[in-house]
C-alpha positions as CSV (number, residue, x, y, z in Angstrom):
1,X,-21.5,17.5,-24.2
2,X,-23.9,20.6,-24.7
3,X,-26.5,18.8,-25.3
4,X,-25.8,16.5,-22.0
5,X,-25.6,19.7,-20.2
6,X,-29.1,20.7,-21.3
7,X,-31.0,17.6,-20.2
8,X,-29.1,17.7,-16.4
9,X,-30.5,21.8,-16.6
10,X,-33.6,21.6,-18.2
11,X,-35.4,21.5,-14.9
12,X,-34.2,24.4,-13.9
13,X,-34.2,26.2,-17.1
14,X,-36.3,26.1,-19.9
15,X,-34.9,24.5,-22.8
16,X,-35.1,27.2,-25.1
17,X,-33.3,29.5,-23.0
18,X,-30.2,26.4,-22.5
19,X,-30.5,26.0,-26.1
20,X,-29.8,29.9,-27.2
21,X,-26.9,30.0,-24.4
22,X,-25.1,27.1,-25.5
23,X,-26.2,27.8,-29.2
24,X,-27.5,25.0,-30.5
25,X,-31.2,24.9,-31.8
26,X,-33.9,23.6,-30.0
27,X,-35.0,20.6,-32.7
28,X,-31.2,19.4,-32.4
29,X,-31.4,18.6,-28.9
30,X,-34.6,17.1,-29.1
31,X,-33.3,15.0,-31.9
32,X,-30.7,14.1,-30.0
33,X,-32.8,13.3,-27.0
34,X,-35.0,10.6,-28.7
35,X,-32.1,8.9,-30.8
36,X,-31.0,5.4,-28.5
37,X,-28.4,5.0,-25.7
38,X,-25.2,4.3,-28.0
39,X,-23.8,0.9,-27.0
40,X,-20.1,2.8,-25.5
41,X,-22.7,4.9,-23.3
42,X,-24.5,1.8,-21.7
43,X,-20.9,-0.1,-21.6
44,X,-19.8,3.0,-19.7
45,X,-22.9,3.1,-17.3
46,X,-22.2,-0.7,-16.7
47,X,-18.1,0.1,-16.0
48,X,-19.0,2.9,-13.8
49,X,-20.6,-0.4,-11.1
50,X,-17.4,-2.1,-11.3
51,X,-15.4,0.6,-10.7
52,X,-17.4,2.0,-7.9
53,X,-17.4,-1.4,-6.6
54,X,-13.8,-1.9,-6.7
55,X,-13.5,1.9,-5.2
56,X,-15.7,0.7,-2.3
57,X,-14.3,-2.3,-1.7
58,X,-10.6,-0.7,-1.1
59,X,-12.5,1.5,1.4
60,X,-11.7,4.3,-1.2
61,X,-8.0,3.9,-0.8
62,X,-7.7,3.2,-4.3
63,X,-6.7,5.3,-7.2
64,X,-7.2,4.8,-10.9
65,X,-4.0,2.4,-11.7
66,X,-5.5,-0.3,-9.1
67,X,-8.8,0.2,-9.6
68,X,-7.9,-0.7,-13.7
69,X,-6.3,-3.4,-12.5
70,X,-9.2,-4.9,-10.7
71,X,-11.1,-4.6,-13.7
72,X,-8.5,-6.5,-15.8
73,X,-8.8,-9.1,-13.2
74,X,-12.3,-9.8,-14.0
75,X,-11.6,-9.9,-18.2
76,X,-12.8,-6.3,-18.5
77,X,-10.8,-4.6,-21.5
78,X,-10.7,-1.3,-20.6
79,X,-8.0,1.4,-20.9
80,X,-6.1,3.5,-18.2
81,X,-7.8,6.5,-19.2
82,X,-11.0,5.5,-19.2
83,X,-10.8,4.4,-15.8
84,X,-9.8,7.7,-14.9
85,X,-12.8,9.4,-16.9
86,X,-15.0,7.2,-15.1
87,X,-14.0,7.9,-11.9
88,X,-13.8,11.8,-12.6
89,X,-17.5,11.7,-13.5
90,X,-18.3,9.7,-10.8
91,X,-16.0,11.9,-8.1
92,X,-14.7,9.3,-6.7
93,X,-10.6,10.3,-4.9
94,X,-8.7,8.1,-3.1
95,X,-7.2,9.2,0.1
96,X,-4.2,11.9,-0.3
97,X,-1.6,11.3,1.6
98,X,0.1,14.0,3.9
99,X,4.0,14.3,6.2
100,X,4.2,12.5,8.9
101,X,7.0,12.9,11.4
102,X,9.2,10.1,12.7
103,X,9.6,8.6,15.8
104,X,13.2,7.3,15.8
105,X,14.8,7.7,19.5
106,X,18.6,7.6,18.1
107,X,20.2,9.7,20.9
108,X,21.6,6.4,23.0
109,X,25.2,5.1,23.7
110,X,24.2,1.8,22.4
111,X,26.7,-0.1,19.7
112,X,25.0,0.7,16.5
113,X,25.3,-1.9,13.1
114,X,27.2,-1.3,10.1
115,X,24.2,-0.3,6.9
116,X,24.7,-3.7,5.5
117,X,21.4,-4.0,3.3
118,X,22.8,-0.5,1.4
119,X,19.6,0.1,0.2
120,X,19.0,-3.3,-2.0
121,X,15.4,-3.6,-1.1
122,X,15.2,-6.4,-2.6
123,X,15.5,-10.4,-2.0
124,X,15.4,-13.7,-4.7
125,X,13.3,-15.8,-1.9
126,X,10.9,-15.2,1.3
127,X,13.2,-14.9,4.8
128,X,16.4,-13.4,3.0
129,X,15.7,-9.8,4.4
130,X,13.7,-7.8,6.9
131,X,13.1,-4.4,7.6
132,X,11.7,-2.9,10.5
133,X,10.5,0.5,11.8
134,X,8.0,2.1,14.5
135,X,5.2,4.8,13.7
136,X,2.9,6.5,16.3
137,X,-0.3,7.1,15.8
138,X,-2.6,9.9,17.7
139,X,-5.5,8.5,20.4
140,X,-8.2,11.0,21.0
141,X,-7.0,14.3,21.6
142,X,-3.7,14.0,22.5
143,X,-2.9,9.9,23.8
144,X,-0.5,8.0,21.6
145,X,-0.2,4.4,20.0
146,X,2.8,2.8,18.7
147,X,3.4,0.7,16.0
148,X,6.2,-1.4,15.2
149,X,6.5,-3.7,12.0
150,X,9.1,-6.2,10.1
151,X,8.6,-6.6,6.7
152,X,10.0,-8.9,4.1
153,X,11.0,-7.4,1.1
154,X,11.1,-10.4,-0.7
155,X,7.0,-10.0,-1.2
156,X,6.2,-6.7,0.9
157,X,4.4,-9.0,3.0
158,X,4.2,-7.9,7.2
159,X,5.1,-10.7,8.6
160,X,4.8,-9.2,12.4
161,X,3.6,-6.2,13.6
162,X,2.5,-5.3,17.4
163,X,1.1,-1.9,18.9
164,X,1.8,-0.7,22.8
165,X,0.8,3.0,24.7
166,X,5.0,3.0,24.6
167,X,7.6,3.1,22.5
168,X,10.3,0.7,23.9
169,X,12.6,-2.2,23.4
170,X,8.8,-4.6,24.6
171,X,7.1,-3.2,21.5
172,X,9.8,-4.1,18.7
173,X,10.7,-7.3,20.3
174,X,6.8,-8.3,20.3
175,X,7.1,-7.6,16.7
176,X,10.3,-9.2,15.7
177,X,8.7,-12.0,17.8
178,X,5.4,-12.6,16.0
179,X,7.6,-12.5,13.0
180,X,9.8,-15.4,14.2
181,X,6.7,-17.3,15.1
182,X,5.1,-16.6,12.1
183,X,8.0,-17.4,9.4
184,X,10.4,-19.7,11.2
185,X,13.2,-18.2,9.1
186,X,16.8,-20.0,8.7
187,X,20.0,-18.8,9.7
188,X,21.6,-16.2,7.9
189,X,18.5,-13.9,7.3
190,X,19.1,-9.7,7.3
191,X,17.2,-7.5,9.1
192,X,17.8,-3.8,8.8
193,X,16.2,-1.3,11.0
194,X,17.1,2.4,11.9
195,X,19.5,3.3,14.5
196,X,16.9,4.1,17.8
197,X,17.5,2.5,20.8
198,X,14.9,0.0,20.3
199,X,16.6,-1.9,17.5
200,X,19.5,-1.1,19.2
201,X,19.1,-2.5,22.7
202,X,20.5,-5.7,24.5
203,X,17.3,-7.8,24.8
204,X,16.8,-7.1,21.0
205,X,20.7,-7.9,19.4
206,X,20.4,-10.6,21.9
207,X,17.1,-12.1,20.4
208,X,18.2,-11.1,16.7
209,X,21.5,-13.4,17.8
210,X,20.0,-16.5,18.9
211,X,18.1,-16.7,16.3
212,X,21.5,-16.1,13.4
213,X,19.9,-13.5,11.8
214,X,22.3,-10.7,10.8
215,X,21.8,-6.6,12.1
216,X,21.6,-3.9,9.5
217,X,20.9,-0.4,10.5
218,X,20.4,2.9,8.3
219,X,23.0,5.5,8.7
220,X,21.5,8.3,11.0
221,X,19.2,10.6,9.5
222,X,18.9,8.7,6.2
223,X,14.9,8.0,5.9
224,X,16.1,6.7,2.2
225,X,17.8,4.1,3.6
226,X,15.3,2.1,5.1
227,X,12.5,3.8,2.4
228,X,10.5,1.0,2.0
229,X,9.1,0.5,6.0
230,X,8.8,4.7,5.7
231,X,6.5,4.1,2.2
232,X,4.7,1.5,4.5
233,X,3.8,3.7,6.8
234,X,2.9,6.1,4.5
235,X,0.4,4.1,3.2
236,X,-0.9,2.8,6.4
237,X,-2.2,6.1,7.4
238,X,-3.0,7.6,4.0
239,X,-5.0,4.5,3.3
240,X,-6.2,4.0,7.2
241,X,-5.6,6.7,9.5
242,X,-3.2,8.3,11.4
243,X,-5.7,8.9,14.3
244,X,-8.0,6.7,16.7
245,X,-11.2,7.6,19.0
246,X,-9.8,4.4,21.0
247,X,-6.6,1.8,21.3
248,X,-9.1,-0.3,20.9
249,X,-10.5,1.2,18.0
250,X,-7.1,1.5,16.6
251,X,-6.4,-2.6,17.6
252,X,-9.3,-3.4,15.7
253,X,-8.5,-1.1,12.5
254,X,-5.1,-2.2,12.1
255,X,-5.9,-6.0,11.9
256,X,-8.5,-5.6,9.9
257,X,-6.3,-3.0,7.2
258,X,-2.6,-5.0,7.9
259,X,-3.8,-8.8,7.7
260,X,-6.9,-8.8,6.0
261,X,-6.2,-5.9,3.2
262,X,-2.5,-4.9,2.9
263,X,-1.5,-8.6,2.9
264,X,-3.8,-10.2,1.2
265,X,-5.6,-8.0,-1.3
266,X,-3.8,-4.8,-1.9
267,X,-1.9,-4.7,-4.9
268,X,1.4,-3.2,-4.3
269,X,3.3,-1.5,-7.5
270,X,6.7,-3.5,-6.6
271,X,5.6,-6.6,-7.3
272,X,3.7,-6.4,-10.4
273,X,-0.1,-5.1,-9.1
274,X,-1.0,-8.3,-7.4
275,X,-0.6,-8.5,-3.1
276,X,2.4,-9.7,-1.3
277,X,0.2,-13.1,-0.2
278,X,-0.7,-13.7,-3.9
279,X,3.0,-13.0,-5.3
280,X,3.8,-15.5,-2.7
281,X,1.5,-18.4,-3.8
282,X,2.8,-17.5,-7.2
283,X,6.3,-17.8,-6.3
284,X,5.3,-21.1,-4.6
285,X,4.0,-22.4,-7.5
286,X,6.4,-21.3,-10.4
287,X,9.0,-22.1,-8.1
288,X,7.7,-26.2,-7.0
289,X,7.3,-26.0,-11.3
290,X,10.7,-25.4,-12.0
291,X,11.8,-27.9,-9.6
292,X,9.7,-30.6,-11.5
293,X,10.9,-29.1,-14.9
294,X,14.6,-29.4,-13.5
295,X,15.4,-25.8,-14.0
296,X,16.9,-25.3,-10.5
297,X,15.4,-21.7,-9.7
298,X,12.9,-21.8,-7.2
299,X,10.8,-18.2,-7.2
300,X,10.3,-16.3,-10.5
301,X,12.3,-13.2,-11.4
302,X,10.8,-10.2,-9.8
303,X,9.0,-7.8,-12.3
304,X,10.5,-4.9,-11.8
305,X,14.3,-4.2,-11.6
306,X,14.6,-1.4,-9.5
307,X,15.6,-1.8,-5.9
308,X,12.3,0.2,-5.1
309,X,9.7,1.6,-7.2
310,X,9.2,5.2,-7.5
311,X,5.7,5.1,-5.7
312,X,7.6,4.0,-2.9
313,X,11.0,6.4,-2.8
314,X,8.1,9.0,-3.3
315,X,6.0,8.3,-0.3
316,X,9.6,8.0,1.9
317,X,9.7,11.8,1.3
318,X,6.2,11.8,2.9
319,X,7.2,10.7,6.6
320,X,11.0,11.9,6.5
């Protein structure tokens, strides 16, 4: 390492004078200087392009575990660690995340639904059970955006989403909507939302009835109990933003993070590293070859027991 330090300074220093400070002699660096590149050296100057690529790629929004896992992906056998070591030299930081406050309106006289999803975030097949929630987002200076989205926690995939200037009963029903039109689910699926008056309003129990799927809302003031949609939004604007020049701007960023990245390339913790589209195809497959092998089960185990990871109950805290 000294005598690393000594070739980045010697243009600014002579090397004798490097040499004395870091004590070590003059014909030891120079030795060291003219012996060849060991082979870990030039396999680390060829890791550090993948992993900047892989950094780049994510639009810097990922850290070290992800970033190892891309490289896994391509057949690279490399550790955890030095993943981290290579970025560290290189400087490269994913996005920190920060608070963000909610925008729940729950201060209505409308009839409010019993916390039947009780926190098991998780489901055995796609179109078992939804979650929804709304996030604001800032426009300019001081102008607002809303986003609502329903996600299924079968896959973390979004299977609608829509944005509006307001936050009203329009904005989650054009989300629950593109959903519907998107998925087709059958009769019997749960979708759990908070307790504002969106989720809570006529037009929206009324679509959520003709279509049999069965209300779940969080108890009030509980962010825990709908965590996953509050670790979604987390991520949306630490890995996005959570401001726009432009709702235009903002229309365009959002499609381009939420159906091009988040669904089908980010690799989400939950569900083993991989995104929710390729954990679906996977489930599609595994499941279609259990069916030939006559097992019965049609999607594969999840990989990780817990009702949610702790990446996710961690970025809850974040937008409580």
């Amino acid at each position: 390492m000294r005598f690393t330090f000594i070739a980045a300074k010697k243009a600014e220093h002579t090397v004798t004078i490097l040499c004395r400070c870091l004590r070590v002699t003059r014909s030891g660096f120079y030795a060291w200087h003219r012996r060849p590149e060991s082979t870990h050296v030039r396999d680390d100057r060829r890791l550090k392009v993948l992993v900047r690529v892989s950094f780049e790629e994510s639009k810097h929004r990922y850290g070290s575990p992800r970033v190892h896992e891309d490289l896994r992906e391509q057949d690279e056998h490399i550790s955890r660690k030095r993943v981290v070591r290579l970025m560290q030299e290189d400087g490269l930081v994913a996005r920190p995340r920060k608070r963000f406050k909610r925008t729940t309106m729950s201060d209505h006289d409308q009839p409010v639904a019993a916390n039947l999803l009780d926190r098991q975030f998780e489901a055995d097949a796609p179109n078992q059970r939804w979650v929804g929630d709304t996030t604001e987002f800032v426009i300019g200076s001081s102008g607002k955006l809303y986003l609502a989205v329903i996600l299924d926690l079968f896959s973390r995939f979004i299977v609608g989403w829509a944005i509006s200037a307001v936050n009203d009963r329009h904005l989650t029903i054009a989300a629950l909507e593109a959903a519907l039109t998107r998925r087709w689910p059958e009769i019997g699926l749960l979708h759990h939302s908070d307790q504002g008056s969106t989720y809570a309003s006529e037009d929206y129990q009324d679509l959520l009835a003709a279509h049999g799927i069965v209300c779940s809302m969080s108890r009030r003031g509980n962010c825990h109990d709908n965590a996953v949609m509050e670790s979604c939004f987390s991520t949306i604007k630490a890995e996005l933003a959570d401001r726009f020049d432009s709702c235009s701007e903002a229309k365009r960023e959002l499609f381009d993070y939420i159906e091009v990245f988040y669904n089908q390339r980010r690799r989400h913790s939950t569900i083993g590293q991989i995104s929710p589209a390729a954990y679906e195809r996977r489930a599609r497959e595994e499941g279609m070859d259990a069916m030939e092998n006559g097992t019965g089960r049609r999607f594969p185990p999840r990989p990780h027991p817990s009702v949610f990871s702790e990446e996710e109950e961690r970025r809850a805290t974040q937008t409580a």
